[in-house]
MOPAC internal coordinates of N, CA, C and O (Angstrom, degrees):
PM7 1SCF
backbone

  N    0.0000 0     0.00 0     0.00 0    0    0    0
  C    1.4450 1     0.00 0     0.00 0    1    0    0
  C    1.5274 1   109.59 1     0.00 0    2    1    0
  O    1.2310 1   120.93 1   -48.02 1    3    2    1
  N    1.2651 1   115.82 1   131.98 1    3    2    1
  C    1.4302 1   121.50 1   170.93 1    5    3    2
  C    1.5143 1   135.79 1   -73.45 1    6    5    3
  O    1.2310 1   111.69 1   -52.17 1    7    6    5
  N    1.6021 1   133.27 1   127.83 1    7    6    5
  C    1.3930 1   122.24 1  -158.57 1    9    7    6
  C    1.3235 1   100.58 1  -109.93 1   10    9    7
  O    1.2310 1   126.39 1   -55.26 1   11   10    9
  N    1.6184 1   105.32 1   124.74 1   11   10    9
  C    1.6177 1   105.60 1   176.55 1   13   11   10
  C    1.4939 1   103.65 1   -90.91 1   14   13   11
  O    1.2310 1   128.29 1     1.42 1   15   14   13
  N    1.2165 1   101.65 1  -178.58 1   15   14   13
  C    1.5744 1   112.62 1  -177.56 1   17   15   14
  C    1.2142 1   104.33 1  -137.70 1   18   17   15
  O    1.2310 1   127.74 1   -36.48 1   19   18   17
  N    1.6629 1   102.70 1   143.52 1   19   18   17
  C    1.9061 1    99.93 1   165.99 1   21   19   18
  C    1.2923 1   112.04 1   -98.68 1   22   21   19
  O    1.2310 1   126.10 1   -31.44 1   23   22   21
  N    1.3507 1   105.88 1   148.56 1   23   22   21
  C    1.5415 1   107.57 1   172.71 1   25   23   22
  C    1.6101 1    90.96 1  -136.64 1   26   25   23
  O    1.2310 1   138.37 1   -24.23 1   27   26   25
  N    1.3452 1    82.00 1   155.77 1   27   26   25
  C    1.9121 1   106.95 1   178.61 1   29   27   26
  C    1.3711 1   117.91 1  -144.99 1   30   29   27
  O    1.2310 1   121.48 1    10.21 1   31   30   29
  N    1.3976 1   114.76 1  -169.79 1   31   30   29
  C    1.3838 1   115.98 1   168.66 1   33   31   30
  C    1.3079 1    90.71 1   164.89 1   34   33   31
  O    1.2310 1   132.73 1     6.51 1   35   34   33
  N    1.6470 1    93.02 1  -173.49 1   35   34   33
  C    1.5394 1   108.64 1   176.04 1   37   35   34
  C    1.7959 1   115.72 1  -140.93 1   38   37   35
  O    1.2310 1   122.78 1   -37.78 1   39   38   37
  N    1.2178 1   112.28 1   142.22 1   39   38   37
  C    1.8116 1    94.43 1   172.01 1   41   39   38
  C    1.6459 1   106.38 1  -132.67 1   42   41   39
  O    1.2310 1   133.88 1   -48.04 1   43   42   41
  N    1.5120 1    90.76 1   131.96 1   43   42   41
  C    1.5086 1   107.75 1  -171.35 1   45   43   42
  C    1.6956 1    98.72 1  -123.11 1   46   45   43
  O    1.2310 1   118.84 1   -13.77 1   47   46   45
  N    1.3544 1   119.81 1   166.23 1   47   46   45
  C    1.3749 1   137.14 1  -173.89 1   49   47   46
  C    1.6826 1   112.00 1   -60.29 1   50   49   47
  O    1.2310 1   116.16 1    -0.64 1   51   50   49
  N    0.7867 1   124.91 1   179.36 1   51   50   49
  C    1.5154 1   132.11 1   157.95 1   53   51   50
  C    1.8927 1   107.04 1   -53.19 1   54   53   51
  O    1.2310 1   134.89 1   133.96 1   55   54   53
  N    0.8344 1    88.80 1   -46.04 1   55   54   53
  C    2.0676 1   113.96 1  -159.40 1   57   55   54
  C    1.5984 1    94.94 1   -96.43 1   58   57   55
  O    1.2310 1   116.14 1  -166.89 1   59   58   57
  N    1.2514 1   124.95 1    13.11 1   59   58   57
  C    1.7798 1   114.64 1   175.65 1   61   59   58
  C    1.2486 1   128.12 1   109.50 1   62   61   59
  O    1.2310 1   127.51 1   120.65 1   63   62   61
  N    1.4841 1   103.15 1   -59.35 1   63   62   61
  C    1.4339 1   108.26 1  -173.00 1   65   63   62
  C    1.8101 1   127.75 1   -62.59 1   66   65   63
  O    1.2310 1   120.10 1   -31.33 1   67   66   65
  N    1.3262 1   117.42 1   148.67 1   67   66   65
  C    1.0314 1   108.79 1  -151.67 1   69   67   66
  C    1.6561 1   103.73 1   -84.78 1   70   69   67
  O    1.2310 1   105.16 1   -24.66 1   71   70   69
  N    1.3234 1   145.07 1   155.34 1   71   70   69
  C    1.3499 1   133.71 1  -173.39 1   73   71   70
  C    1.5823 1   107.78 1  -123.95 1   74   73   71
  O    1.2310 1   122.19 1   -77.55 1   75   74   73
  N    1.0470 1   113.40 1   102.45 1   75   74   73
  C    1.8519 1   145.50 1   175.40 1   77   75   74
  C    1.3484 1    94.14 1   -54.60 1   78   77   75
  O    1.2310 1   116.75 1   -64.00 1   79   78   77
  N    1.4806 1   123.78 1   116.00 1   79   78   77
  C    1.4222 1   128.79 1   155.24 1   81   79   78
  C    1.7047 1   129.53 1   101.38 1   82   81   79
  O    1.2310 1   135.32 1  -164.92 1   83   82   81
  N    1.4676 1    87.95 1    15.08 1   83   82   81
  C    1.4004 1   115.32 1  -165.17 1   85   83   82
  C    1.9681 1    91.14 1   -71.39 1   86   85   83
  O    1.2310 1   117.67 1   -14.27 1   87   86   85
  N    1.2666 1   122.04 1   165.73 1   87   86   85
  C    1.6230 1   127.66 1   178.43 1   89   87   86
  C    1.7323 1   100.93 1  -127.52 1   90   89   87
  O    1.2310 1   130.28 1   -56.32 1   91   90   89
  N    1.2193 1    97.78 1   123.68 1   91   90   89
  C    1.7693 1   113.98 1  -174.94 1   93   91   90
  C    1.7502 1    90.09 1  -122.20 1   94   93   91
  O    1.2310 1   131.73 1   -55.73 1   95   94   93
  N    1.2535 1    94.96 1   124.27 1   95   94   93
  C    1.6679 1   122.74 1   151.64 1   97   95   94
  C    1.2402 1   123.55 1  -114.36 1   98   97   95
  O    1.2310 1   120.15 1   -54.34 1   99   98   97
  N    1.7028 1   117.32 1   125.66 1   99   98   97
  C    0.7033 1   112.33 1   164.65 1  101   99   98
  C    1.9138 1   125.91 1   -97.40 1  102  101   99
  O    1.2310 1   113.93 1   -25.77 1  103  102  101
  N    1.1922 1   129.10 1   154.23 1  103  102  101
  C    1.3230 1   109.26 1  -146.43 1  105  103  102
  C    1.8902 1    97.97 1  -138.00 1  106  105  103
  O    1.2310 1   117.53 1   -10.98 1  107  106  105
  N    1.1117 1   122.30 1   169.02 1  107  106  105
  C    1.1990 1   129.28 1   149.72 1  109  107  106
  C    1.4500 1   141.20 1   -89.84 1  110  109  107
  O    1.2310 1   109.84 1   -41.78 1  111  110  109
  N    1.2540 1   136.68 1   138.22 1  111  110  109
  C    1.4535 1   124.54 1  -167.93 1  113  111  110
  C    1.6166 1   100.89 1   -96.68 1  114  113  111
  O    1.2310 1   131.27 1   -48.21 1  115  114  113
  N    1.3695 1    95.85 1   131.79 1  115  114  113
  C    2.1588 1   135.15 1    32.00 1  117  115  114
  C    1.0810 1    74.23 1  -111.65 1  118  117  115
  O    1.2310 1   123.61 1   -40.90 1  119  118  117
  N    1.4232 1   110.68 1   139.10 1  119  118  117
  C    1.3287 1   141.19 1   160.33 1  121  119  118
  C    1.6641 1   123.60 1   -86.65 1  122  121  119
  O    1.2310 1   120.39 1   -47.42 1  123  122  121
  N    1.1600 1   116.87 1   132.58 1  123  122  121
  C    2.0089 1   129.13 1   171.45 1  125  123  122
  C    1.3726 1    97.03 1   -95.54 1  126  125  123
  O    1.2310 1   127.96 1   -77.07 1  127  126  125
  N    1.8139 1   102.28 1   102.93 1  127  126  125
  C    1.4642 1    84.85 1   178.98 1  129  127  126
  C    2.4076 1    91.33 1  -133.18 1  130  129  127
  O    1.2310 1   134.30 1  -163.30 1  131  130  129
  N    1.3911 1    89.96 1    16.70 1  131  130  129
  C    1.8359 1    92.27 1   165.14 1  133  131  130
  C    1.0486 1    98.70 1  -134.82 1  134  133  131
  O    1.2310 1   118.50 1   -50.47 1  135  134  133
  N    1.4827 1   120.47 1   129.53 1  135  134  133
  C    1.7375 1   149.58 1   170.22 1  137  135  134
  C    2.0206 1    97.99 1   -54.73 1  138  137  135
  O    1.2310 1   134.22 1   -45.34 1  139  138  137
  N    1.1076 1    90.11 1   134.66 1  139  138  137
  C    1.6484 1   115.60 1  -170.95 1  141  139  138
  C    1.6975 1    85.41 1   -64.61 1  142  141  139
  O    1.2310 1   128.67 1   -15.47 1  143  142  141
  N    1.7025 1   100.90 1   164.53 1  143  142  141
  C    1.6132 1    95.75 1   172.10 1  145  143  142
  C    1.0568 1    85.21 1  -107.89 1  146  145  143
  O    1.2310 1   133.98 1   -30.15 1  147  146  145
  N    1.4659 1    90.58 1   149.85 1  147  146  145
  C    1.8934 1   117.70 1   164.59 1  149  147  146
  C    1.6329 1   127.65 1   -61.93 1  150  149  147
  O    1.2310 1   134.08 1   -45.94 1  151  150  149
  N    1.0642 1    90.37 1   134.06 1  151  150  149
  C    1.4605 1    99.47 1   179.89 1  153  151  150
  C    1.9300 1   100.27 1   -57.85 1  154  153  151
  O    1.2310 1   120.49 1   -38.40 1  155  154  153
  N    1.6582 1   116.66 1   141.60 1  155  154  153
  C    1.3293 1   106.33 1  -159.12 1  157  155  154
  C    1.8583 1    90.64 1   -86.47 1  158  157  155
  O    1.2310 1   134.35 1   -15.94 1  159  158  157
  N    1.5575 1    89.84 1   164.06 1  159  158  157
  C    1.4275 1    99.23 1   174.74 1  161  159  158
  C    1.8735 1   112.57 1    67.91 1  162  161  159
  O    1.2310 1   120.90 1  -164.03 1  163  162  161
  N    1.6528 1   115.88 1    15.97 1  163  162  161
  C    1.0918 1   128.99 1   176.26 1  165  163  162
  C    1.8365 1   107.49 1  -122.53 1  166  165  163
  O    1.2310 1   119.82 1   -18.50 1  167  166  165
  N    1.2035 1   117.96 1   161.50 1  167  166  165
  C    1.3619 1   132.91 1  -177.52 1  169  167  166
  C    1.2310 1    94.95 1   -88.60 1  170  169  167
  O    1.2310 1   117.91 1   -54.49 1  171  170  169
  N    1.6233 1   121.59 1   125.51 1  171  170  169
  C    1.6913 1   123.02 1  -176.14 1  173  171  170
  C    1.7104 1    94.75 1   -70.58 1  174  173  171
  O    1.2310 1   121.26 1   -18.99 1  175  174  173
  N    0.9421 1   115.20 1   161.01 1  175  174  173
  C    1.7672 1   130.05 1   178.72 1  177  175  174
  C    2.0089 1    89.37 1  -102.80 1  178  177  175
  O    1.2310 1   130.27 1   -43.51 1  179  178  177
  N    1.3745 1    97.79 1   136.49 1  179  178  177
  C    1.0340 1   104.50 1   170.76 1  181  179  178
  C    1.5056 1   115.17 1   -63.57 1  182  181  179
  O    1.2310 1   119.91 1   -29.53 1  183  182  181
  N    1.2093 1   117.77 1   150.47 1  183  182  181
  C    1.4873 1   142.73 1  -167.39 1  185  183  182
  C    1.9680 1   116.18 1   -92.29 1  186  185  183
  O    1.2310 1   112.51 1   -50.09 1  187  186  185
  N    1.0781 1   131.74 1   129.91 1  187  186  185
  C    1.4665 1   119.96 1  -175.89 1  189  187  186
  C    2.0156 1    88.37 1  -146.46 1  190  189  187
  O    1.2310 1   113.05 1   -74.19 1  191  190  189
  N    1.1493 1   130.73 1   105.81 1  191  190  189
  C    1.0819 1   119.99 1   155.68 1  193  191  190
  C    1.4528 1   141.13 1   -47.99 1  194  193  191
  O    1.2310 1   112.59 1   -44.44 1  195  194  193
  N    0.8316 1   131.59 1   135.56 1  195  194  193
  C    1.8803 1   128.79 1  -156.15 1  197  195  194
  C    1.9158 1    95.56 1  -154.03 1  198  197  195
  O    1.2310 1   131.29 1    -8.57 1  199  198  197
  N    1.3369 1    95.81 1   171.43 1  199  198  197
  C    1.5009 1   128.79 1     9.91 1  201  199  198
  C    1.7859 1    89.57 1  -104.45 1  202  201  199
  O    1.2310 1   128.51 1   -61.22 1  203  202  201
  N    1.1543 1   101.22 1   118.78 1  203  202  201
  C    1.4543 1   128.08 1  -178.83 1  205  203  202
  C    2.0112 1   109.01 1   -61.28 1  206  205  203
  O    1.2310 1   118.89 1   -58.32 1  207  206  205
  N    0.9741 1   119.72 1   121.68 1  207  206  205
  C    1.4988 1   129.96 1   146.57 1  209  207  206
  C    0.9196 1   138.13 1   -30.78 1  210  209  207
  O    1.2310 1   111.55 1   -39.22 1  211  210  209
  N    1.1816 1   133.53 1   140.78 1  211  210  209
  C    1.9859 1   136.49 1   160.30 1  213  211  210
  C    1.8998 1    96.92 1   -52.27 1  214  213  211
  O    1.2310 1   113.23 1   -36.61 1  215  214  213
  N    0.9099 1   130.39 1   143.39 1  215  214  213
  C    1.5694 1   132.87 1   159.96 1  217  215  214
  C    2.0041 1   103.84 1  -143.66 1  218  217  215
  O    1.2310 1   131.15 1   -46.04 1  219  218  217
  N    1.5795 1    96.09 1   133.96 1  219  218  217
  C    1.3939 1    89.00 1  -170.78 1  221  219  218
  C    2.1434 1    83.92 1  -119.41 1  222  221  219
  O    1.2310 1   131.75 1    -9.29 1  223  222  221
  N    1.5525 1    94.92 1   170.71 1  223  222  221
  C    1.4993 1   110.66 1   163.40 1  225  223  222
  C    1.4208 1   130.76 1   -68.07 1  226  225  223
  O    1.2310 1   129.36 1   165.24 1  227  226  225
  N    1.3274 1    99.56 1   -14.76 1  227  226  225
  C    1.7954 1   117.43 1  -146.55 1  229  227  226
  C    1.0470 1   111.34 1  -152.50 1  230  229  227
  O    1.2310 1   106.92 1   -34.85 1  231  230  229
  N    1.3944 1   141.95 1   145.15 1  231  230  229
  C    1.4630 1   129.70 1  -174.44 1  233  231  230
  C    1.2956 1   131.39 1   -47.14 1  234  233  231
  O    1.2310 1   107.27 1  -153.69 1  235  234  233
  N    1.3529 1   141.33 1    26.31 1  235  234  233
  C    1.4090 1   155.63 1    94.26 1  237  235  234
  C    1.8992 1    95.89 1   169.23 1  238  237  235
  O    1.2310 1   128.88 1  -121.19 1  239  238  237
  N    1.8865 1   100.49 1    58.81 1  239  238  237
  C    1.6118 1    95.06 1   160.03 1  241  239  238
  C    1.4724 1   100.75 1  -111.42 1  242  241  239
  O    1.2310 1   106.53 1   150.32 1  243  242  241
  N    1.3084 1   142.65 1   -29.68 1  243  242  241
  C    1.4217 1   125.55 1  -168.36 1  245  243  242
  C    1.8665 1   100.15 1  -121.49 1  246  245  243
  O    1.2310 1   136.67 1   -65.15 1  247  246  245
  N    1.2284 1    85.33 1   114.85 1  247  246  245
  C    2.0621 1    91.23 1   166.07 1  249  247  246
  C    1.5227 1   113.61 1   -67.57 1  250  249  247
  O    1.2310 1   138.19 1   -29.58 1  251  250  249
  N    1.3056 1    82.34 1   150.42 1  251  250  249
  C    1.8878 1    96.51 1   174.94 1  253  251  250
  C    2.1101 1    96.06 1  -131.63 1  254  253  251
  O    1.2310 1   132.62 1   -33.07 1  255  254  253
  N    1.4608 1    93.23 1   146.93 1  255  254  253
  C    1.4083 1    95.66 1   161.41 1  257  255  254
  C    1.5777 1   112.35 1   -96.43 1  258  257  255
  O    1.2310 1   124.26 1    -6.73 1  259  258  257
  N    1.5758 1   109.43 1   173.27 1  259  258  257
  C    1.0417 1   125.48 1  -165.00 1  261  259  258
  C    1.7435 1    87.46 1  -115.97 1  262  261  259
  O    1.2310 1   126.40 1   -20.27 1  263  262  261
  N    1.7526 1   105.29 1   159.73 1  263  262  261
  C    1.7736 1   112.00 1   -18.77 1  265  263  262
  C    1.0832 1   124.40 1   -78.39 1  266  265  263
  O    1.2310 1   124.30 1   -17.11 1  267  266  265
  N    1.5175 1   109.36 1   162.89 1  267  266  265
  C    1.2665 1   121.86 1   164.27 1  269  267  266
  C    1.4158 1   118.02 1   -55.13 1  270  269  267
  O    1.2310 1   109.95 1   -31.73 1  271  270  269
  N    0.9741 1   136.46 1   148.27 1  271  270  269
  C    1.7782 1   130.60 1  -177.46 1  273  271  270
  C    1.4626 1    92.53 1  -119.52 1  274  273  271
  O    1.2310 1   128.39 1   -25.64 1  275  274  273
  N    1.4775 1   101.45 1   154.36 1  275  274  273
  C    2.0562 1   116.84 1   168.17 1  277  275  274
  C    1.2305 1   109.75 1   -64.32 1  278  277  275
  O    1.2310 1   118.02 1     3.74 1  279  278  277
  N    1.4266 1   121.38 1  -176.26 1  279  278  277
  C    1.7246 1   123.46 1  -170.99 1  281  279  278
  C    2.0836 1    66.76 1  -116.52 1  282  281  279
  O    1.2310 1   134.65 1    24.25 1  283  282  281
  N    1.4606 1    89.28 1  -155.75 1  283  282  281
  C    1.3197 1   108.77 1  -171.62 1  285  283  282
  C    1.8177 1    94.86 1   -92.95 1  286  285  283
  O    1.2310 1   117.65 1   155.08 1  287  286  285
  N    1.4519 1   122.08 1   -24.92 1  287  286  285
  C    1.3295 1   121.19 1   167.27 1  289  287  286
  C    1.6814 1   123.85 1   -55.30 1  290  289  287
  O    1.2310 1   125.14 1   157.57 1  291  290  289
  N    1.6431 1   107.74 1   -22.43 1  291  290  289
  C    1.3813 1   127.55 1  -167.75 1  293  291  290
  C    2.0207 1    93.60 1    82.02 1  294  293  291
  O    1.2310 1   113.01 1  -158.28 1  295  294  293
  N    1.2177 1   130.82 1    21.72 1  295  294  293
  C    1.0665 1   124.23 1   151.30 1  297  295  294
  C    1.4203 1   130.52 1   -74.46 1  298  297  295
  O    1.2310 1   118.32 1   -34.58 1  299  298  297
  N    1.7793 1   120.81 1   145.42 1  299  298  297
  C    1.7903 1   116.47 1   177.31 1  301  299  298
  C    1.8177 1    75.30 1  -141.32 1  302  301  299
  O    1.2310 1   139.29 1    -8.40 1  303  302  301
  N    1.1437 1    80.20 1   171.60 1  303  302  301
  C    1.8291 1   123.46 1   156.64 1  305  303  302
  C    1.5883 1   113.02 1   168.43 1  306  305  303
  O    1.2310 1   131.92 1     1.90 1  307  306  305
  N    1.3699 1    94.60 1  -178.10 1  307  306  305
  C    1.7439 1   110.76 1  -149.93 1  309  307  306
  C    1.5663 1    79.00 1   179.61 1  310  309  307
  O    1.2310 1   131.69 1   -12.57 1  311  310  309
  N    1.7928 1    95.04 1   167.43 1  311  310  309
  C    1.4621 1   128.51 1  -170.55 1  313  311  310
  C    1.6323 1   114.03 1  -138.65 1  314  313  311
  O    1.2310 1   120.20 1  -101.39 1  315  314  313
  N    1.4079 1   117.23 1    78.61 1  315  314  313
  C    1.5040 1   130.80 1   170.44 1  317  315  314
  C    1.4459 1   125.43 1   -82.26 1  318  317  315
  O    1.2310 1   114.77 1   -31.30 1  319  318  317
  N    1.4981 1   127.53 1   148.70 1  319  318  317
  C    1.3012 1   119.19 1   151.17 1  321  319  318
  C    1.4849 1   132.03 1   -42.04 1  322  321  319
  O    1.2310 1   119.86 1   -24.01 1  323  322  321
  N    1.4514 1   117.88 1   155.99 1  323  322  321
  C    1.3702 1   109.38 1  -166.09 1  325  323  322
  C    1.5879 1   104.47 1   -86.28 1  326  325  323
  O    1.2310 1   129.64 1   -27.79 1  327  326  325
  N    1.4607 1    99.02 1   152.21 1  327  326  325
  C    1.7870 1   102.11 1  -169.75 1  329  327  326
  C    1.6646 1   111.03 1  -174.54 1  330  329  327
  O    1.2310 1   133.26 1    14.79 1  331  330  329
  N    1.0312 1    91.97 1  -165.21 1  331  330  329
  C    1.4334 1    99.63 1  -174.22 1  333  331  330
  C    1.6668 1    92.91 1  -116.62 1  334  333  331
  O    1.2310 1   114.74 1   -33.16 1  335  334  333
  N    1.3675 1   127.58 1   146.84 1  335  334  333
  C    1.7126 1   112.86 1  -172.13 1  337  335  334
  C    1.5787 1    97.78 1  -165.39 1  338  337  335
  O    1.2310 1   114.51 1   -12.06 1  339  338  337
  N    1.3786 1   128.00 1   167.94 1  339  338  337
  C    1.3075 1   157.75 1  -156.55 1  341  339  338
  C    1.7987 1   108.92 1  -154.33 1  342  341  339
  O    1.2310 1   139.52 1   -81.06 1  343  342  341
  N    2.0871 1    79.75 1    98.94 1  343  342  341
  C    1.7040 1    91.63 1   173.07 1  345  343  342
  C    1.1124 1    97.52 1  -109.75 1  346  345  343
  O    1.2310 1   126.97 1   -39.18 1  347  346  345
  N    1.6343 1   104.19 1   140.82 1  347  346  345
  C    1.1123 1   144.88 1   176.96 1  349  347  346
  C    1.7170 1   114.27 1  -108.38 1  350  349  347
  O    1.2310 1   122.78 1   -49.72 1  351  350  349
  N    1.3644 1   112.27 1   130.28 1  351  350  349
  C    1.9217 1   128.95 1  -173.89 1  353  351  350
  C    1.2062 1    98.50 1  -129.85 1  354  353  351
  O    1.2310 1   131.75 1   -66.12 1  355  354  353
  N    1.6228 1    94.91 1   113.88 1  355  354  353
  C    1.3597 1   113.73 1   179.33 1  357  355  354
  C    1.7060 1   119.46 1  -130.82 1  358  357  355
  O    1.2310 1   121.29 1   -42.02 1  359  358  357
  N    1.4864 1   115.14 1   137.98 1  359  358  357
  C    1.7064 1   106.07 1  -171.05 1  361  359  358
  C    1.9159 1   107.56 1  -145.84 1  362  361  359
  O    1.2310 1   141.08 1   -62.70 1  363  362  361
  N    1.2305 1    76.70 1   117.30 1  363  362  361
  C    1.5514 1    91.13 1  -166.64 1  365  363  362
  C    1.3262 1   147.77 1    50.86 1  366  365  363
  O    1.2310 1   138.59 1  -142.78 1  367  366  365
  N    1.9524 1    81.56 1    37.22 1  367  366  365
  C    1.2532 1   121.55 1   154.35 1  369  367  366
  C    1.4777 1    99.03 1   107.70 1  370  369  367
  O    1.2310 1   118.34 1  -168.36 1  371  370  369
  N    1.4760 1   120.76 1    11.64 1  371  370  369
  C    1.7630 1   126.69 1   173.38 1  373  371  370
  C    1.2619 1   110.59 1  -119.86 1  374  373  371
  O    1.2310 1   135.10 1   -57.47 1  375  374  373
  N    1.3357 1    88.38 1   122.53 1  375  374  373
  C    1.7330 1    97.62 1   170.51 1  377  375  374
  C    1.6126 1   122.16 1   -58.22 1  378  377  375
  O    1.2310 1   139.18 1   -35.37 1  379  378  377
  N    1.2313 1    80.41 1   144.63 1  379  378  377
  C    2.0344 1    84.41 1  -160.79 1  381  379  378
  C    1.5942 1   105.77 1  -108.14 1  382  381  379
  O    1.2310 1   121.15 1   141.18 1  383  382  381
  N    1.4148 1   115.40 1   -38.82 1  383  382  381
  C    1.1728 1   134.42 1  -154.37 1  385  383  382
  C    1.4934 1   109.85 1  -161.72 1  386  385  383
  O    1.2310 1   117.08 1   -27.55 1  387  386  385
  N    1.4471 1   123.15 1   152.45 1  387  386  385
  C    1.1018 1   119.29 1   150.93 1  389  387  386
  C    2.0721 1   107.22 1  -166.32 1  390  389  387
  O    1.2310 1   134.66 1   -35.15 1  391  390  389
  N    1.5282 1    89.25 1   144.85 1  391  390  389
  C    1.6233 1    99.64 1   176.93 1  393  391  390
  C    1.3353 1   115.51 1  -123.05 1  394  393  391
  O    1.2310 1   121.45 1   -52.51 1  395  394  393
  N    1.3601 1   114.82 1   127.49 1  395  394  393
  C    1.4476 1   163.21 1   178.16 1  397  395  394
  C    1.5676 1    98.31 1   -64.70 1  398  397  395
  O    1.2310 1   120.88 1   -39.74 1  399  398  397
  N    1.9981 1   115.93 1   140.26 1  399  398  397
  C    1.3288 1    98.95 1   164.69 1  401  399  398
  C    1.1989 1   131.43 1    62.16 1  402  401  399
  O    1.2310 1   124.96 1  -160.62 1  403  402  401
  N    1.5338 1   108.08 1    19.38 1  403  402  401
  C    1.6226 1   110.76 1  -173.89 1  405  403  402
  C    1.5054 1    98.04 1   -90.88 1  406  405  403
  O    1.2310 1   110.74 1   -56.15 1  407  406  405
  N    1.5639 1   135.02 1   123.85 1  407  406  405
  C    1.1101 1   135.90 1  -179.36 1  409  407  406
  C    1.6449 1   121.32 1  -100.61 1  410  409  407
  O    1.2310 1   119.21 1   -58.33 1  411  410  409
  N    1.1776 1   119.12 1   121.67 1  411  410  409
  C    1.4069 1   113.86 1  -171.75 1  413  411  410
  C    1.5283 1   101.00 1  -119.38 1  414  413  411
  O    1.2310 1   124.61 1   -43.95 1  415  414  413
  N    1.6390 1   108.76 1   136.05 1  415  414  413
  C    1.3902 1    98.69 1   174.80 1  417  415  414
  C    1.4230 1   106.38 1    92.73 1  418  417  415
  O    1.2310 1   108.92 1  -156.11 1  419  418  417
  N    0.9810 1   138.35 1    23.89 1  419  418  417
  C    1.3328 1   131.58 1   165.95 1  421  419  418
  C    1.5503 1   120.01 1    62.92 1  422  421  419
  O    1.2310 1   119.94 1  -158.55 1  423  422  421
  N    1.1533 1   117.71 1    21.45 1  423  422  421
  C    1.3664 1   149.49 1   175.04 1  425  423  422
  C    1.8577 1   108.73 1   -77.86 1  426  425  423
  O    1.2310 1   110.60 1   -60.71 1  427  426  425
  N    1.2838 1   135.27 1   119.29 1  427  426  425
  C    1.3855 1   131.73 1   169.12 1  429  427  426
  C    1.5780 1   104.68 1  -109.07 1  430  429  427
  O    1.2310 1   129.08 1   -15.54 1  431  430  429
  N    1.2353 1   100.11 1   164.46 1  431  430  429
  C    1.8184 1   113.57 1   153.51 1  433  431  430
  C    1.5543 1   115.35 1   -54.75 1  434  433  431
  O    1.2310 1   128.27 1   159.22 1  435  434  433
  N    1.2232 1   101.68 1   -20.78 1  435  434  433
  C    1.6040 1   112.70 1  -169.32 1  437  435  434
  C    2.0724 1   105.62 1   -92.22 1  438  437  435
  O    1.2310 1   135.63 1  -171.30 1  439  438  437
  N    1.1839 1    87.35 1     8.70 1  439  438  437
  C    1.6754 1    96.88 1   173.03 1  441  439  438
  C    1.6052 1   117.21 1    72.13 1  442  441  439
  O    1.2310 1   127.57 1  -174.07 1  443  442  441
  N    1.1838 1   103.04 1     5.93 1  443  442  441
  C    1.1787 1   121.09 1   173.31 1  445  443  442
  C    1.7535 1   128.63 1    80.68 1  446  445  443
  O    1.2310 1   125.53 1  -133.28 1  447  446  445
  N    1.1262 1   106.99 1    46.72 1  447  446  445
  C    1.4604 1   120.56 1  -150.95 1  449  447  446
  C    1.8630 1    85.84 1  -110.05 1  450  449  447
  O    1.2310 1   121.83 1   -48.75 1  451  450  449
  N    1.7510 1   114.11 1   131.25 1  451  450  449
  C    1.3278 1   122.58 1   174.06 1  453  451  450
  C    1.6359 1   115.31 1   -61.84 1  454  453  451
  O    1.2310 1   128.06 1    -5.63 1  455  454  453
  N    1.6341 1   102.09 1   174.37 1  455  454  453
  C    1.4250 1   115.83 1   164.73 1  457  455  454
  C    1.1522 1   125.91 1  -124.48 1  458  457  455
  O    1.2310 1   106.30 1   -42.60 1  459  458  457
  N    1.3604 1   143.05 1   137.40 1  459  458  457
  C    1.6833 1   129.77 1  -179.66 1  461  459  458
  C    1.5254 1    96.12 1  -107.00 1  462  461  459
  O    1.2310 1   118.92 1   -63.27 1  463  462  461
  N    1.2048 1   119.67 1   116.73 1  463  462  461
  C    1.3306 1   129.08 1   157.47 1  465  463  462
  C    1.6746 1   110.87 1   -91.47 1  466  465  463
  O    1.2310 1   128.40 1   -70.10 1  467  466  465
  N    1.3998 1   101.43 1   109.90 1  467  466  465
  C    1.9749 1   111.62 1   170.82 1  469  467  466
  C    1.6004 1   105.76 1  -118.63 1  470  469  467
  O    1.2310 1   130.92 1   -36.76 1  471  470  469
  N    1.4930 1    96.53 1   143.24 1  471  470  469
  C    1.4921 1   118.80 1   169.54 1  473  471  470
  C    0.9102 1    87.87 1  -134.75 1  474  473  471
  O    1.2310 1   130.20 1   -40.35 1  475  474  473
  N    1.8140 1    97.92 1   139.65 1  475  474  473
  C    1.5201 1   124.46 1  -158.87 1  477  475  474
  C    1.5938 1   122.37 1    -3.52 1  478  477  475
  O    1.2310 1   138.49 1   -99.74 1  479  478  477
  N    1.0145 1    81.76 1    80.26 1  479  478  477
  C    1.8186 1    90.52 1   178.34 1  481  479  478
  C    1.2095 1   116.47 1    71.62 1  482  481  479
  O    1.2310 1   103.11 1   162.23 1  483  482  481
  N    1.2430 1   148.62 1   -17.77 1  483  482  481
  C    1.6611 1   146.21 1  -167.44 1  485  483  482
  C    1.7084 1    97.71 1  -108.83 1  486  485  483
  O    1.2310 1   120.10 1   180.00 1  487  486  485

C-alpha cells in the first residue's frame, strides 16, 4: 500500500498579511516554473507550469487538480507521494516565488538512504 503525505503552508506578504487566492504548484524536477519570452510582435501562449504531479485531498483516494488556491487565511494543503518536488507561488497568474528541493515524506536528495547515530556503543 502506498503512503501519501500532507503538505501545507501558508503565503503572506512581505509586511504579514496573509494573501487569499494565491496558486501553488506543486511540480517535479527539473521543474518549468518561468514562461519562455515571446517571440516579439507575437501573442504570448498561455503559460501552465509542469511537469505537474498527481495531488489528492485525502490520503490518496480523491484527486484534485492544480493549482491549489489559498483559503482567505493565505492557507493550502494537499496529500502527495513522497519525493523530492518544486513549489511554485503564483498571484494573478505571476510567479512570485519558488522552492527547489522541497522534500516531502522523508524523501532526501541523498535517495533516501538512513543514518545510525552511536554513543559509545548504544
Amino acid at each position: 500500500m502506498l503512503s501519501y503525505y500532507r503538505f501545507d503552508g501558508w503565503v503572506k506578504t512581505a509586511l504579514g498579511p496573509a494573501v487569499a487566492g494565491a496558486q501553488i504548484y506543486l511540480l517535479n524536477q527539473p521543474a518549468s516554473v518561468v514562461p519562455p519570452l515571446p517571440v516579439p510582435r507575437t501573442t504570448p501562449v498561455p503559460f501552465i507550469p509542469g511537469p505537474q504531479v498527481q495531488l489528492y485531498s485525502d490520503a490518496g483516494l480523491t484527486p484534485i487538480t492544480q493549482p491549489i488556491l489559498t483559503d482567505g487565511l493565505g492557507h493550502y494543503d494537499a496529500y502527495v507521494l513522497p519525493g523530492l518536488y518544486t513549489l511554485a507561488v503564483y498571484y494573478n497568474g505571476t510567479l512570485q516565488t519558488f522552492y527547489t528541493d522541497q522534500t516531502i515524506g522523508n524523501v532526501g536528495s541523498s535517495g533516501g538512504s538512513s543514518i545510525l547515530l552511536e554513543t559509545n556503543g548504544s
